[in-house]
C-alpha positions in Angstrom: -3.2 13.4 41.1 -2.0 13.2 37.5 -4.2 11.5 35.0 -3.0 8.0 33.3 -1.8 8.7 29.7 -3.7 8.8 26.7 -3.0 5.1 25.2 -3.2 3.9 21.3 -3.1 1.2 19.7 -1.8 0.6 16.4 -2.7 -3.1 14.3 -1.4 -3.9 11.1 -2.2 -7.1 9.5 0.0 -8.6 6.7 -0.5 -11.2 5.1 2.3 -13.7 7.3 2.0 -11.3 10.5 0.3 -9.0 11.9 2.4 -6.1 13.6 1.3 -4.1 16.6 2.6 -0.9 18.7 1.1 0.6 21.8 1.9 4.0 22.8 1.0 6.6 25.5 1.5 10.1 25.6 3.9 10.0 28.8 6.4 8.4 26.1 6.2 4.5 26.1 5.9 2.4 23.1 6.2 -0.6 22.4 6.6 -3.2 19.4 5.4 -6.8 19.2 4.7 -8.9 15.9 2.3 -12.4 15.7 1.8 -14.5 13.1 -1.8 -13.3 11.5 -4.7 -16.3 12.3 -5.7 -16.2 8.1 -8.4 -18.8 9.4 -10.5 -15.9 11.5 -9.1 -12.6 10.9 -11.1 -10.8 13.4 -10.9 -13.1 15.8 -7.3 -14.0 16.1 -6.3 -10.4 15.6 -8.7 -9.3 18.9 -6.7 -12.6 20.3 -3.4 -11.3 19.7 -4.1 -7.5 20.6 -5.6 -8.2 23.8 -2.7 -10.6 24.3 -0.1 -7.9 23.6 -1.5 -5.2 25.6 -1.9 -7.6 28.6 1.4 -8.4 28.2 2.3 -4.3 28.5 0.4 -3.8 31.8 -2.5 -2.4 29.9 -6.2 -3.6 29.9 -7.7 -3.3 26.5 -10.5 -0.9 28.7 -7.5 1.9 28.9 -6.8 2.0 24.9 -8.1 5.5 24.0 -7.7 4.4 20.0 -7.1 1.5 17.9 -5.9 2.7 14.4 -6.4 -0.7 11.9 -4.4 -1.2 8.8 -5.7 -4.3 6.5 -4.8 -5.4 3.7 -7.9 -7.3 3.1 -9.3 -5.3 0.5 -6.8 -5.8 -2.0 -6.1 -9.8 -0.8 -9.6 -10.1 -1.5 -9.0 -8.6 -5.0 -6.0 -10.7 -6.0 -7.7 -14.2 -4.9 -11.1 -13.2 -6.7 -12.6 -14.0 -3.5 -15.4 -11.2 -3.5 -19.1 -10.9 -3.9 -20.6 -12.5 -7.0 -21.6 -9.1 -8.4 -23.7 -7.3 -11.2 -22.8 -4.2 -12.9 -25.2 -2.2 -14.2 -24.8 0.0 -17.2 -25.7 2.3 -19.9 -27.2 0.1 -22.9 -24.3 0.0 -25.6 -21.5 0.0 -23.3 -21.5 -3.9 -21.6 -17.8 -4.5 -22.6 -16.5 -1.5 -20.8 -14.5 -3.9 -18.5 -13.4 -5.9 -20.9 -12.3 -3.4 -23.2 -10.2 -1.5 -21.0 -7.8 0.9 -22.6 -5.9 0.2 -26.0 -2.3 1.0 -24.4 -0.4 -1.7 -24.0 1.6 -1.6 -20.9 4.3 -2.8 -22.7 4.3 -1.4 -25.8 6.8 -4.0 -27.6 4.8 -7.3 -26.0 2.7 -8.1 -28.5 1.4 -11.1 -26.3 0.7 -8.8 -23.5 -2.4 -9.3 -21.4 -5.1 -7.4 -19.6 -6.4 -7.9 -15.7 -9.1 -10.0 -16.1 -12.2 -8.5 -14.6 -13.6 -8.9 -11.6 -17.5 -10.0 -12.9 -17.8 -12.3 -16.4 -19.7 -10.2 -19.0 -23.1 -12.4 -18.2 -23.5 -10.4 -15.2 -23.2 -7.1 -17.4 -26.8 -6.1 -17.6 -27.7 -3.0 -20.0 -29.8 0.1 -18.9 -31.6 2.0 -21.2 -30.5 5.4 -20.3 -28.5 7.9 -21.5 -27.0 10.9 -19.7 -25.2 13.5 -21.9 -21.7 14.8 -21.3 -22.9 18.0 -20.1 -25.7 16.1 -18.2 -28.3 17.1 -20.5 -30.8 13.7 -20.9 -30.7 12.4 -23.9 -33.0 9.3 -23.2 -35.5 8.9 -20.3 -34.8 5.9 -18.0 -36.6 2.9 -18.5 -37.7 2.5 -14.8 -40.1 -1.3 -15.8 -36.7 -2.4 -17.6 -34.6 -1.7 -14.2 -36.9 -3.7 -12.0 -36.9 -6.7 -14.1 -33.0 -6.2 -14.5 -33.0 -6.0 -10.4 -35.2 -9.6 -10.7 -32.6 -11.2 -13.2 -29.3 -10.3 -10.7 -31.0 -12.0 -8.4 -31.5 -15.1 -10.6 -27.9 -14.4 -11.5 -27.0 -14.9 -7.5 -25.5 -12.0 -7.3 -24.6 -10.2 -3.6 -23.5 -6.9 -5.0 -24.5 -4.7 -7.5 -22.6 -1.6 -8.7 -24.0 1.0 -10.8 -22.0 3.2 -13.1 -24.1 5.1 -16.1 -22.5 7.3 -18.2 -21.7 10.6 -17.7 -23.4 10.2 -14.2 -20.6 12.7 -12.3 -22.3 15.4 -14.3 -25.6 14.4 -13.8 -26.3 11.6 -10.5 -30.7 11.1 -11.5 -30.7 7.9 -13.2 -28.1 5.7 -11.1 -30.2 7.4 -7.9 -33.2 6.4 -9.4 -31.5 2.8 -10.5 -30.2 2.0 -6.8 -33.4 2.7 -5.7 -35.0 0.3 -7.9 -32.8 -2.1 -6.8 -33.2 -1.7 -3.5 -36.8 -2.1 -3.3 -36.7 -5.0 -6.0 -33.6 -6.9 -4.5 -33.5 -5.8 -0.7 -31.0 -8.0 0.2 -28.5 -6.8 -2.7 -25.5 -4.5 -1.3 -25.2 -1.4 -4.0 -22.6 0.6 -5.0 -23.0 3.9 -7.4 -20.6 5.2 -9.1 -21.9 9.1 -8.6 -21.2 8.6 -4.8 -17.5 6.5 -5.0 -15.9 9.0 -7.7 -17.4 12.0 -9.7 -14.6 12.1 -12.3 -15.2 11.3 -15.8 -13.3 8.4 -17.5 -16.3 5.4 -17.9 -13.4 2.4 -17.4 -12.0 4.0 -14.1 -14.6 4.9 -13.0 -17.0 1.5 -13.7 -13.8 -0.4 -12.5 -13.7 1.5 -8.7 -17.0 1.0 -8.3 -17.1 -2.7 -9.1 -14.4 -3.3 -7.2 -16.0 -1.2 -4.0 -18.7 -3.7 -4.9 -16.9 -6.7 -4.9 -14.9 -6.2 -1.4 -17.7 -4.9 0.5 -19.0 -8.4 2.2 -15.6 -9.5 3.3 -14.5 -6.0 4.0 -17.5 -4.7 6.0 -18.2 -8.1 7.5 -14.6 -8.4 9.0 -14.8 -4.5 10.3 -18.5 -5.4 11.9 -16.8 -8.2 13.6 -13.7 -7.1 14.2 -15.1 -3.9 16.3 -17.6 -6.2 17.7 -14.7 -8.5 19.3 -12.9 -5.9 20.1 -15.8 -4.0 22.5 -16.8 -7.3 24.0 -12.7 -7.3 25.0 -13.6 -3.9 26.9 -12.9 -1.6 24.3 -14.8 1.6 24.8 -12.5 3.9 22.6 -12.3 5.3 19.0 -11.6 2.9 15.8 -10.2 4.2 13.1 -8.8 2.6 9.8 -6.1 3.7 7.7 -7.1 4.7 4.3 -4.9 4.2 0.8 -4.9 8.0 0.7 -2.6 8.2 4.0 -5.2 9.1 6.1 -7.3 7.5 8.5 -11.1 7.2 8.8 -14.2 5.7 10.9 -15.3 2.6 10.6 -18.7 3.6 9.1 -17.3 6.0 6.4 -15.2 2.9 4.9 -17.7 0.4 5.4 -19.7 2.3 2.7 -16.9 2.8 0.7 -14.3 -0.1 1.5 -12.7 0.7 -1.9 -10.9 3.5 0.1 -9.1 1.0 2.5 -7.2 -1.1 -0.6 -3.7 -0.3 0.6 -4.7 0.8 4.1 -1.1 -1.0 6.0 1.4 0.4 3.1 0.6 3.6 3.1 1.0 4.3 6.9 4.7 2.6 6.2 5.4 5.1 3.8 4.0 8.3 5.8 6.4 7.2 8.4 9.5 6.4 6.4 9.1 9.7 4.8 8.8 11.2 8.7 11.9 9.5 9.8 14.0 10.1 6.6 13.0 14.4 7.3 13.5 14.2 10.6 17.1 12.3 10.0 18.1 15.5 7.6 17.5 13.7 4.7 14.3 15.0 2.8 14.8 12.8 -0.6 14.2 9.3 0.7 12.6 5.8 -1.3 10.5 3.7 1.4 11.0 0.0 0.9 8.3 -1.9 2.7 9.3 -5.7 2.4 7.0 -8.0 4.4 6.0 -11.7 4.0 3.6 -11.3 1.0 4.4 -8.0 -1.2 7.0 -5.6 -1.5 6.1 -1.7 -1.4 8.3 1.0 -2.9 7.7 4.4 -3.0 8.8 8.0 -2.8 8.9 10.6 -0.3 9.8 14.0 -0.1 10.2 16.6 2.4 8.4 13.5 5.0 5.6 13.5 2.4 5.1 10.9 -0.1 3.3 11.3 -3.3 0.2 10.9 -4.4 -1.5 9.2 -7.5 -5.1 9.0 -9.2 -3.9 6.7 -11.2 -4.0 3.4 -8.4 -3.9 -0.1 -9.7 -4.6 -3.0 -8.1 -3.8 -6.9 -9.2 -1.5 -5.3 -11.8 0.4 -8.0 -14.2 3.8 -6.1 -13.8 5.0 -2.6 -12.5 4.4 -1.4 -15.4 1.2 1.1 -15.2 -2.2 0.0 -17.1 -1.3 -3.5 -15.7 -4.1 -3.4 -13.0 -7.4 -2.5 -12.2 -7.7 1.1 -12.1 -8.9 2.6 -8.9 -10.5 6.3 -9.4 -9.4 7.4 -5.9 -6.1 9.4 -4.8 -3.9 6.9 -3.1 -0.1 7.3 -1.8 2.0 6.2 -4.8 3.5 3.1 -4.3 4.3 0.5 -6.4 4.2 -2.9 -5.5 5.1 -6.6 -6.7 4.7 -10.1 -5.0 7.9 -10.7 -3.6 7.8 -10.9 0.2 9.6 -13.5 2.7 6.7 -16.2 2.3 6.7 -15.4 -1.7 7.2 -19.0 -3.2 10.2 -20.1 -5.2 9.8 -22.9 -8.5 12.1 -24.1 -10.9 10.1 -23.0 -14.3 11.4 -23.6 -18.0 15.0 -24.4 -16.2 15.4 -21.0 -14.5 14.5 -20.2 -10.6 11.6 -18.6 -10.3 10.1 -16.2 -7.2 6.0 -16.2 -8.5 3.4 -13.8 -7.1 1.8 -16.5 -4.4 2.8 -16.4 -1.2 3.0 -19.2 1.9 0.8 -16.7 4.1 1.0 -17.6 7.6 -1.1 -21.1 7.2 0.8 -22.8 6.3 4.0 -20.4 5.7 7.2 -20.8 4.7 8.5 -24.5 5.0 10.9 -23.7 7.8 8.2 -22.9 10.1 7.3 -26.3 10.5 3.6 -25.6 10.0 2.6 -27.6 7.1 4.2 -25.6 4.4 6.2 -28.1 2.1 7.3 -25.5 -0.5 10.5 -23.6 -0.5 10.4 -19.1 0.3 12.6 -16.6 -0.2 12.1 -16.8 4.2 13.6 -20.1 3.7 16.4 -18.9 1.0 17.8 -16.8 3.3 17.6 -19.2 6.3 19.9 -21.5 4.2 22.4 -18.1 3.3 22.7 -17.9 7.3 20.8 -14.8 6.9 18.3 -15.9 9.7 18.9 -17.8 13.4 16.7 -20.6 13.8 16.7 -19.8 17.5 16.2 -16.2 17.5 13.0 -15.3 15.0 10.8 -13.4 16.6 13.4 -12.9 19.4 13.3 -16.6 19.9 9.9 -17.4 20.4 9.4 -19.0 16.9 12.0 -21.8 16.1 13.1 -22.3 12.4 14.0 -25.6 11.0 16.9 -25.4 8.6 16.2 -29.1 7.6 12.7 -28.1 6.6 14.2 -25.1 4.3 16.4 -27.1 2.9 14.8 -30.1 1.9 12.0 -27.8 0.2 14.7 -25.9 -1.8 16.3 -29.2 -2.6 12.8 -30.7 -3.5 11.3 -28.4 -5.4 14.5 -25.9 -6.9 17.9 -27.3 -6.7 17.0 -30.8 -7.6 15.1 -29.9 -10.6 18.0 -27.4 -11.6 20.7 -29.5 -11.1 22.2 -26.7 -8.4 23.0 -27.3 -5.2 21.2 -26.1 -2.5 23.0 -23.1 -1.2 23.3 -22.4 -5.1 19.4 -22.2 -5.3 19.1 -20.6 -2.1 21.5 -18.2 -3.5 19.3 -17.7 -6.7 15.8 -17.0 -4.6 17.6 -14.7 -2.9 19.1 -12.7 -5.8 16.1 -13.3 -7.6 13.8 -11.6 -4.8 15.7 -8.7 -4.6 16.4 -7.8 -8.4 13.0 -8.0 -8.7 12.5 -5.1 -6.1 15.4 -3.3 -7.3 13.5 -2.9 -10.1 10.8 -1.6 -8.8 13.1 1.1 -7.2 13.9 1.8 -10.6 10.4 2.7 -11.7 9.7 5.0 -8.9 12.9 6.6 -9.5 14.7 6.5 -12.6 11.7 5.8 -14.6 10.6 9.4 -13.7 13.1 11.1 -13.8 14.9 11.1 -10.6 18.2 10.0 -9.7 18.5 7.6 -7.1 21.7 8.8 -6.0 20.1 12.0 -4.6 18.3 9.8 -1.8 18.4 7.6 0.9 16.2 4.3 1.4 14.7 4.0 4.0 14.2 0.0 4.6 11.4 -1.8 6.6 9.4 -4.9 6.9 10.0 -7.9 8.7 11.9 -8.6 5.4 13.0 -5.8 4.5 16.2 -5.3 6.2 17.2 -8.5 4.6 17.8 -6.9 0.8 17.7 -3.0 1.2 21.5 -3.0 1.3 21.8 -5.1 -2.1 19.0 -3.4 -3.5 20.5 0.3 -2.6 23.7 -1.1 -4.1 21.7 -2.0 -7.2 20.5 1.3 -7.9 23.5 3.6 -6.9 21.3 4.7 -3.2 24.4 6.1 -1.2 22.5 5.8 2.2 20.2 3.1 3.6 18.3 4.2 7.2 17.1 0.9 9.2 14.4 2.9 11.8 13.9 1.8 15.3 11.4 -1.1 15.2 12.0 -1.3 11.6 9.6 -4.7 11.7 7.0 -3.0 12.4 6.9 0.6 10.9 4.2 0.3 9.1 2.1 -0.1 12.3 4.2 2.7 14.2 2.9 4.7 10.9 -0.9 4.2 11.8 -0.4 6.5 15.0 1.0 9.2 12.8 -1.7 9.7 10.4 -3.8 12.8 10.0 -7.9 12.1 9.2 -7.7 13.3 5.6 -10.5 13.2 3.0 -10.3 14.4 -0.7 -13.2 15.3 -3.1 -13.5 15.8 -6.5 -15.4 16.7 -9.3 -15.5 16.8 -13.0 -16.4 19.9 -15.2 -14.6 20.4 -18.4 -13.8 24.0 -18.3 -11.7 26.2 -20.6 -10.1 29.0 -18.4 -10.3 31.6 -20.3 -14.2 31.4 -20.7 -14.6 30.0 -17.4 -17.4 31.5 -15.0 -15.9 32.1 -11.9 -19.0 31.7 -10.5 -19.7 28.0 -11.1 -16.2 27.3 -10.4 -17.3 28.6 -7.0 -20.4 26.9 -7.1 -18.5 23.5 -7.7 -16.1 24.1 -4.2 -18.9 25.2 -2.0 -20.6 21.5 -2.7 -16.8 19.6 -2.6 -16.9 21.6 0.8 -20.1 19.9 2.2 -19.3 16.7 1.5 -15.9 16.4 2.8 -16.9 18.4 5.7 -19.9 15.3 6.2 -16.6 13.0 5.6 -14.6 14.3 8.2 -17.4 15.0 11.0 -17.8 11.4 10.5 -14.5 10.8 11.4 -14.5 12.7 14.3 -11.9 15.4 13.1 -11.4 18.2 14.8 -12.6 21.4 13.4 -10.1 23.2 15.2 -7.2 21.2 13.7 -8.7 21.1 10.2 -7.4 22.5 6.8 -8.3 22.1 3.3 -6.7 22.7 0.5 -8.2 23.3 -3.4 -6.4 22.0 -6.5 -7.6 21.5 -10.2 -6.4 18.9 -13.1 -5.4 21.0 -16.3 -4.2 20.9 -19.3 -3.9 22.1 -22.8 -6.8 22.4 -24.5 -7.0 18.9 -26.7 -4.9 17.2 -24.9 -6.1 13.6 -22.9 -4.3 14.4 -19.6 -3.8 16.6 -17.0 -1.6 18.1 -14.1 -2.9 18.8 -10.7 -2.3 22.3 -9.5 -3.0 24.1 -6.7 -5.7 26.5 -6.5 -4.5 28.6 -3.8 -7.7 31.1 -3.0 -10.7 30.9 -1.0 -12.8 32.5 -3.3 -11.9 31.6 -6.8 -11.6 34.7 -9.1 -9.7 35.7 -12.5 -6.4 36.2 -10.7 -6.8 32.7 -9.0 -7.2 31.2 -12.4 -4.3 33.0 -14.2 -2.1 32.1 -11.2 -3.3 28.5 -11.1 -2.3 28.8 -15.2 1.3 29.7 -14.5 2.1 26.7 -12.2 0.7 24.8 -14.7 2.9 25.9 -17.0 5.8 25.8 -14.5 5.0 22.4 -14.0 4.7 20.9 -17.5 7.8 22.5 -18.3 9.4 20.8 -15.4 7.8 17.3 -16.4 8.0 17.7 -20.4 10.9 20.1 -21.4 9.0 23.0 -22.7 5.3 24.8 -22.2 3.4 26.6 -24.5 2.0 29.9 -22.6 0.5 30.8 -25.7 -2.2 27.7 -26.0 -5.5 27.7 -24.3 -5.5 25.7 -21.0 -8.9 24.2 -19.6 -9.8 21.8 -16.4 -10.9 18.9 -16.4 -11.3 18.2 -12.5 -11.9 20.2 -9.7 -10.5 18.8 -5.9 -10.8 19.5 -2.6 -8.7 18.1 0.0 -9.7 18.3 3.8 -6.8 17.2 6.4 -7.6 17.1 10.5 -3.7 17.0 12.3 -3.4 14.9 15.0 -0.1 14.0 17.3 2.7 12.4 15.5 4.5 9.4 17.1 7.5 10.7 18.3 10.1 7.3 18.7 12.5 7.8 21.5 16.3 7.4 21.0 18.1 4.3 21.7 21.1 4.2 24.1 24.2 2.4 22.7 25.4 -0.4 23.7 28.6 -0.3 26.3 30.2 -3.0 24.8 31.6 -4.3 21.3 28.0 -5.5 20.6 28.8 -9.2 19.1 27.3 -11.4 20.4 27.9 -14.4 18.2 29.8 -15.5 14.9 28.5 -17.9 12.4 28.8 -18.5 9.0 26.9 -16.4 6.2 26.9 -16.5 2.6 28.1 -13.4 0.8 28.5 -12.7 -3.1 31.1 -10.4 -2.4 33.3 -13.5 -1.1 32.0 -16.6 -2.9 31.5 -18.9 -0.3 30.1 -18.6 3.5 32.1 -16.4 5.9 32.6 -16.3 9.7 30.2 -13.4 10.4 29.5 -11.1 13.7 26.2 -10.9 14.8 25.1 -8.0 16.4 21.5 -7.8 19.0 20.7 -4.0 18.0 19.9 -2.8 21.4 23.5 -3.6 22.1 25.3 -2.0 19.3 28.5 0.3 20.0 28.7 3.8 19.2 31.5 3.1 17.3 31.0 2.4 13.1 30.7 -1.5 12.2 32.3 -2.1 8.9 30.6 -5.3 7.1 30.0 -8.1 6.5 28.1 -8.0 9.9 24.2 -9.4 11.1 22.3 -7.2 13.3 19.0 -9.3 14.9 16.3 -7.5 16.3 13.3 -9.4 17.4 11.1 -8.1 14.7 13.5 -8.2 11.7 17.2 -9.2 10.8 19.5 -6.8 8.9 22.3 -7.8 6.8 25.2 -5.8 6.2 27.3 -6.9 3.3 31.6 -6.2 3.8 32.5 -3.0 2.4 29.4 -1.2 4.0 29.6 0.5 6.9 26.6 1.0 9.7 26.4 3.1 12.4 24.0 4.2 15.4 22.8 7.4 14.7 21.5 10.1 17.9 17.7 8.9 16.7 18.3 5.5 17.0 18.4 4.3 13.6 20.9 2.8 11.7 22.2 4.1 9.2 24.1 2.6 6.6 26.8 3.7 3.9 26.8 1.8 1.3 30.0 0.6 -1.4 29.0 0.9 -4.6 28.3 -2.6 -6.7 31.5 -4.0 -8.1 31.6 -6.8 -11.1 29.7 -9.7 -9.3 31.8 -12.7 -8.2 32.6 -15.7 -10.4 34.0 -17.7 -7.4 31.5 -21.2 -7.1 29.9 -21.4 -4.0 31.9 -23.3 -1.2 30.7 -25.1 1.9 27.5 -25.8 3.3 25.2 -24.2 6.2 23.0 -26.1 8.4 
């Protein structure tokens, strides 16, 4: 008798909805999106997994493994809803957060601001310490002035404390010695030290990640404890793991002491898997867009990888970097601005405006009839015919066009002196320039020409602008994935367990001791190893790869190279020079082999495979496809136009030429006329796209309700 299949689970919760797909190794998966319960995260997402699965002939005692995405960590972040928490620091050094770094991140905006920190400088409390750059101790700890700082955080009513001394990645005795102070004086305190988050030099960055791991931890590790709680008492008896910024999942224990690691858990799986489907289509250069109801995500991928930053912000005022709060840890690279569906619309200094808040779920847009007032880009393109009132969410969720009009009209048009499809018209365009320009930063901005790749478009909004933004920014090809509504949970169950670890020693090369350089990957090595037992990787699936950040000697950043040898010696270090100079050139222009190169930071990366998620083709449909026509507002016309609507599990094998709708239950694509979209053998569509002509001066015409 054959055995059942191996079924998992993948949950990721957005900020409007929360998207789930069940799988099984004999083949099946399956899609299904809810609205996310805001009120009781854990408990309405349990609600609506148990739901779904019941729904799919499973019991929620047959799931294998649950893979979570959240973005929870870095909601909690933007809504300053954390921990009241304390930092504890070297004496001389309170106003490191406030401080920052001198570069402006726009360096002409002389009224430019800064993130405003997480904790007010009264909850800055001074150590007397000091830790020398080489970890030498250049003054003893005051161990009596710790305990009576521990006593005044407590006054202070803090919840959190996080620890971050100076030069503590060289030398981890005093913030060990302060945490346990702290813990003995203030039981009840969550701490966080810096020496166990990140051991990489940089006080700001490094203070800043471990205040913010500080800051999320109660809402983070009190959602996780309930959240797996809820889901055992549901007959759960498999493995949990959670999707990590750095594109690789964890246990639930390992980011519960570090839930700084989970900040952009749901994004990255999208872009792991956009970069999978873009390979797998032939098409190794490929831009994710990951446009749901809160944020927008854009990032690139090559070769089905995406890349990789140390240089994470969160809560950033624009796209520009040193915008945000830095985060010390490697994270995919993605870059990311509120504009989702829900994101709401204003009419600010007589211009339409799409701001950084969003309607959520409770109470959404103002077309979902529950108890939003306030117009969305959701309701924008409800008006622009975008959208079938009867068929979101494959028609279990009915959409009032009254209601998205009347908000637009309200709080937009009215104000403006537009009309409503003219405002509409303006969120729209609005929404989308703002992500085109964030296609530009990840692209043109370094150096790449967006005309070498495709973009590969997903979200429950997503589908709605990629073919605008594409044409914005020259992108020849746009790839709409099976199930494109939910990719970023189809992503979660193609994740490897993957750790990195890194340490800072300033080294010049050509006096380095290969020895300590050794020394330095053998403890890396133990750690992640700890990490990834944790996690319970396979050892027989499990590779790790070394790198090092270098760079000419004087200069204040680096490149990360790989450090391809087991056992570092002389020849590993001249060969880890020459792709340093390889890649500077590449980056800058010109190298100078002739200048003395030193490391700053030494890595270690651990990865443990596991089975990708292989989505099955779809069949074409056996007819024309259209099943209805009704009218939609296009630039490229002026005015509304009679417009075929296509269900996508019907679609012909035969091209569509635009202007054409194609409704899936989990997201809406719009195709505008000129473009051209067709079914490829892997089941997504894929889209050829007319280059931007002159926009339109024809007035809008007509009305749509």
């Amino acid at each position: 008798m054959a055995a059942d299949p191996r079924v998992r689970l993948g949950i990721d919760i957005g900020g409007t909805f929360t998207d789930l797909v069940l799988a099984d190794d004999g083949g099946r998966i399956v899609m299904g999106k809810e609205l996310t319960a805001s009120s009781d995260l854990a408990l309405g997402t349990v609600a609506s997994a148990c739901s779904f699965v019941d729904a799919h002939g499973v019991a929620m005692s047959q799931v294998d493994e649950i893979v979570h995405g959240t973005t929870l960590g870095s909601n909690v972040v933007l809504e300053r809803k954390g921990w009241p928490t304390a930092l504890f620091i070297t004496e001389g050094f309170r106003d490191v957060l406030v401080i920052q770094r001198g570069r402006r991140h726009h360096l002409y905006d002389l009224f430019g601001g800064k993130p405003e920190p997480l904790i007010p400088r009264s909850r800055v409390l001074e150590v007397p310490e000091r830790i020398a750059f080489d970890g030498g101790v250049v003054r003893d700890l005051d161990e009596d002035a710790v305990a009576r700082l521990a006593r005044q955080a407590v006054d202070l009513g803090v919840e959190a404390v996080a620890i971050s001394l100076l030069h503590s990645y060289q030398n981890p005795r005093h913030e060990r010695a302060v945490a346990a102070i702290v813990r003995r004086e203030a039981p009840g305190l969550f701490v966080s030290i810096s020496s166990e988050i990140s051991q990489r030099f940089r006080e700001y960055e490094r203070a800043s990640t471990t205040v913010i791991n500080a800051y999320i931890a109660g809402e983070v590790r009190r959602y996780l404890r309930d959240f797996e709680r809820r889901l055992r008492r549901a007959g759960f008896a498999g493995v949990l793991h959670v999707m990590q910024s750095n594109g690789g999942v964890a246990g639930v224990d390992t980011v519960s002491r570090h839930p700084v690691r989970l900040l952009e858990s749901g994004p990255a799986a999208g872009a792991l898997m956009a970069g999978q489907i873009a390979a797998a289509s032939g098409r190794p250069l490929a831009i994710s867009f990951d446009m749901g109801g809160t944020t927008a995500k854009v990032g690139l991928t090559e070769d089905g990888i995406p890349g990789f930053t140390d240089e994470f912000e969160v809560d950033r005022l624009t796209v520009a970097p040193g915008s945000g709060l830095p985060v010390d840890l490697t994270a995919v690279d993605l870059v990311e601005i509120g504009a989702g569906g829900g994101s709401v619309a204003t009419a600010s200094a007589g211009l339409v405006a799409v701001g950084h808040e969003s309607a959520g779920s409770e109470p959404g847009p103002a077309c979902y009839q529950r108890g939003g007032d306030r117009p969305t880009v959701t309701d924008a393109n409800l008006v622009l015919g975008y959208l079938d009132p009867d068929h979101f969410l494959g028609g279990e969720m009915r959409l009032s066009v009254e209601a998205a009009r009347r908000a637009i009209e309200t709080h937009v048009a009215g104000p403006l002196g537009l009309t409503v499809e003219e405002a509409a018209w303006g969120i729209h365009e609005l929404a989308t320039e703002s992500m085109a320009a964030a296609v530009r930063v990840v692209s043109v901005d370094r150096g790449k020409d967006p005309r070498d790749f495709c973009l590969v478009a997903f979200g429950g909004a997503g589908p709605a602008h990629a073919v605008r933004i594409a044409k914005r920014g020259g992108i020849p090809t746009v790839i709409f994935p099976p199930g494109a509504g939910v990719v970023s949970a189809m992503g979660l169950l193609s994740c490897d367990i993957r750790f990195e670890a890194a340490r800072s020693a300033l080294l010049r090369i050509d006096h380095a001791s290969t020895a300590r350089i050794n020394g330095i990957y053998q403890e890396l090595e133990a750690s992640l190893h700890a990490l990834l037992h944790e996690s319970d990787a396979d050892p027989e699936r499990t590779a790790t790869t070394r790198s090092a950040d270098l760079r000419y000697a004087g200069q204040g950043y680096e490149l990360e190279v790989a450090v391809e040898a087991a056992d570092v010696d002389e020849g590993a270090l001249a060969a880890a020079v020459g792709r340093f100079h390889e890649r500077y050139h590449e980056i800058y222009g010109y190298s100078d082999r002739l200048r003395a190169v030193e490391a700053t930071t030494w890595r270690l990366t651990g990865t443990s495979s596991r089975p990708r998620l292989e989505l099955p083709p779809l069949e074409p449909g056996r007819s024309d496809g259209v099943v209805a026509t009704r009218p939609v507002y296009f630039d490229e016309a002026g005015t509304f136009v009679a417009c075929p609507v296509y269900r996508r599990a019907d679609l012909p094998t035969a091209a569509i030429v635009g202007p054409a709708v194609i409704e899936e239950r989990e997201c809406t694509s719009i195709i505008p006329p000129g473009c051209t979209v067709e079914l490829d053998p892997r089941g997504n569509l894929t889209v050829t796209v007319e280059p931007e002509r002159s926009p339109s001066l024809v007035p809008l015409q007509g009305t749509h309700a």
